[in-house]
C-alpha positions, -999 to 999 in steps of 0.1 A, spaced: -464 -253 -765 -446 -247 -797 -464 -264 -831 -434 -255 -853 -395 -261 -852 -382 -241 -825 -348 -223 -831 -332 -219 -803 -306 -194 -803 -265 -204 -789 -234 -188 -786 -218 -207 -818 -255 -209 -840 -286 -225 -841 -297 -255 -826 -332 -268 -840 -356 -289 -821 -383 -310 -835 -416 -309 -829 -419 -343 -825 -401 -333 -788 -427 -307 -780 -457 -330 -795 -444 -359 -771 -441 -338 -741 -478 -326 -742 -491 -357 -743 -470 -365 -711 -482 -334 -695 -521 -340 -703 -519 -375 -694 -508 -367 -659 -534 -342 -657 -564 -366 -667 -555 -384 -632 -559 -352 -614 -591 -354 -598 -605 -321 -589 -633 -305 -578 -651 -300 -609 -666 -258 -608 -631 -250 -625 -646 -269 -661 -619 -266 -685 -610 -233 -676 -576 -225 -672 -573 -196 -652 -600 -210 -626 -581 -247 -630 -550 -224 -615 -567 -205 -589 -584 -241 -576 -550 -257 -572 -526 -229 -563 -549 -207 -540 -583 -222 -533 -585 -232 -495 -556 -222 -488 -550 -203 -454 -541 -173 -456 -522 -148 -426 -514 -120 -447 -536 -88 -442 -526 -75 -476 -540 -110 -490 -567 -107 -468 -581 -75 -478 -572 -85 -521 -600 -115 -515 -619 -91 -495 -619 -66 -523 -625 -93 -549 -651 -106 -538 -670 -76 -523 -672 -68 -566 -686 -112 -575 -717 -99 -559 -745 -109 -583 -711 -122 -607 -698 -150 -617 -660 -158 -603 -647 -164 -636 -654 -132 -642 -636 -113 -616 -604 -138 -620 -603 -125 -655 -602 -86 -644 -581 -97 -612 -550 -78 -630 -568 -50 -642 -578 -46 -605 -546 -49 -593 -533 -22 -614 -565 2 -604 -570 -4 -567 -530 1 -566 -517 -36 -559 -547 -42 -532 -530 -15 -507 -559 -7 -485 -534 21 -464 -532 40 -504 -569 34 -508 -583 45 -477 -575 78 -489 -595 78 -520 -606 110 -527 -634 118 -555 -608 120 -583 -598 90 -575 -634 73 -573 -642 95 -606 -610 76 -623 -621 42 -612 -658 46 -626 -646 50 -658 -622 25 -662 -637 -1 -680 -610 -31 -667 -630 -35 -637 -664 -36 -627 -682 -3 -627 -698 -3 -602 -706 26 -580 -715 12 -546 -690 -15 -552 -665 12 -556 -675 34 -529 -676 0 -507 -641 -8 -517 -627 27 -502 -650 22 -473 -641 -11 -461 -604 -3 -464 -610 25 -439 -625 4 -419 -597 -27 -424 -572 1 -408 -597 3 -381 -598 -35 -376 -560 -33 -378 -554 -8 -347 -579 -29 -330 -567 -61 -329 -527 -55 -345 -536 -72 -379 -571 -80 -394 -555 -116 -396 -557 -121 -356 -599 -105 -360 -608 -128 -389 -594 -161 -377 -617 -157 -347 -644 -169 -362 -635 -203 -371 -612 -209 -335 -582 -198 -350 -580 -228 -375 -593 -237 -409 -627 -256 -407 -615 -293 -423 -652 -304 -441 -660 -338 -460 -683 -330 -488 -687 -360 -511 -699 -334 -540 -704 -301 -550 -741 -296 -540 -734 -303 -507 -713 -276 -503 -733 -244 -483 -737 -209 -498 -733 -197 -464 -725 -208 -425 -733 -198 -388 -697 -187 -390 -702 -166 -423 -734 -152 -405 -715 -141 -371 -684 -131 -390 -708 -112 -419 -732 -96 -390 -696 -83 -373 -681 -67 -400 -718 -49 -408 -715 -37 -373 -681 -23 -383 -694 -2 -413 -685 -29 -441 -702 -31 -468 -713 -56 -496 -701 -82 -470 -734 -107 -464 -732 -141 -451 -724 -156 -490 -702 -136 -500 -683 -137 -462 -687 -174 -470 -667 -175 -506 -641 -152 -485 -635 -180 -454 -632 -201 -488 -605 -183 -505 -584 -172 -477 -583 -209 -464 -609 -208 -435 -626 -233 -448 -614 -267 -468 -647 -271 -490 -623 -293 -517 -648 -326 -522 -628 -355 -504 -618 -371 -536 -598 -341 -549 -564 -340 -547 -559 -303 -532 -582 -316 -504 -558 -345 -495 -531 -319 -495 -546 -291 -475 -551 -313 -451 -512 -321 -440 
């Protein structure tokens, strides 16, 4: 939001807007969102405000998106979320765009490169977890076709619709989290226990754990 005149550049000079414009605008725009009811762990923070209303709960059928919130959060172990969304790029860029076929065949220099780069979390069982359970996605894969058709499984193949009235009522973990984490264990996955199996089925849409009165709940439910 601009706090100065704005020039905007034009093919026959300058036009100039006022601030006034830009002042009134963002008052609109905060307005509306002060009717926005939400679940309230995002606080005031922006990037976790846009992660709860673009991605939160919602289900996801890609294996490539699958194995990112896998990855993800396989490193909030003992971490706070905020904390991984604010590294999600720097992950991106050093896991090369989530691409569990490219990472599967992480050799030493590779695990050697991500140690030391200080844009993630440097962790070394977290690291060696990471190539691990992307051999072991490829596994799932040949299985079953797509790791999307194994994961679904354990929720009957639809997204679990709950009514939580507030946010303590939400669980850290479920019988489904425990079968699906106990499975994947079996499998040779690692840093995947019932919790953080649990905030996976959240992400990737497996569960709606949105409190009733928020307004992604309401939508995820159409």
């Amino acid at each position: 939001m601009c706090y100065n005149v704005c020039i905007l550049s034009a093919k026959y000079g300058a036009f100039f807007v006022s601030l006034k414009f830009f002042e009134t605008t963002s008052v609109r725009i905060l307005s509306m969102d002060k009717k926005i009811k939400r679940c309230s762990w995002p606080a005031s923070d922006s990037l976790m405000i846009k992660y709860h209303d673009k991605e939160w709960g919602v289900a996801v059928h890609s294996d490539k998106k699958h194995f990112e919130y896998l990855l993800l959060d396989s490193f909030q172990a003992g971490l706070s979320w905020s904390t991984i969304l604010k590294k999600r790029k720097n992950f991106r860029k050093a896991f090369d765009n989530f691409s569990y076929k490219i990472i599967a065949k992480y050799g030493k220099k590779d695990f050697n490169r991500l140690l030391k780069d200080e844009g993630i979390i440097r962790n070394r069982l977290k690291i060696k977890a990471a190539i691990t359970n992307s051999q072991k996605f490829l596994e799932i894969k040949k299985e079953f076709g797509s790791f999307d058709k194994y994961i679904w499984r354990f929720v009957g193949e639809e997204s679990i619709r709950n009514k939580f009235r507030k946010l303590s009522e939400i669980p850290a973990k479920t019988r489904e989290s425990d079968a699906m984490s106990k499975d994947l264990k079996s499998r040779g996955f690692k840093f995947v226990g019932s919790t953080i199996c649990y905030a996976y089925m959240q992400a990737a849409g497996m569960v709606n754990d949105h409190i009733e009165n928020c307004f992604r709940y309401r939508q995820l439910k159409r």
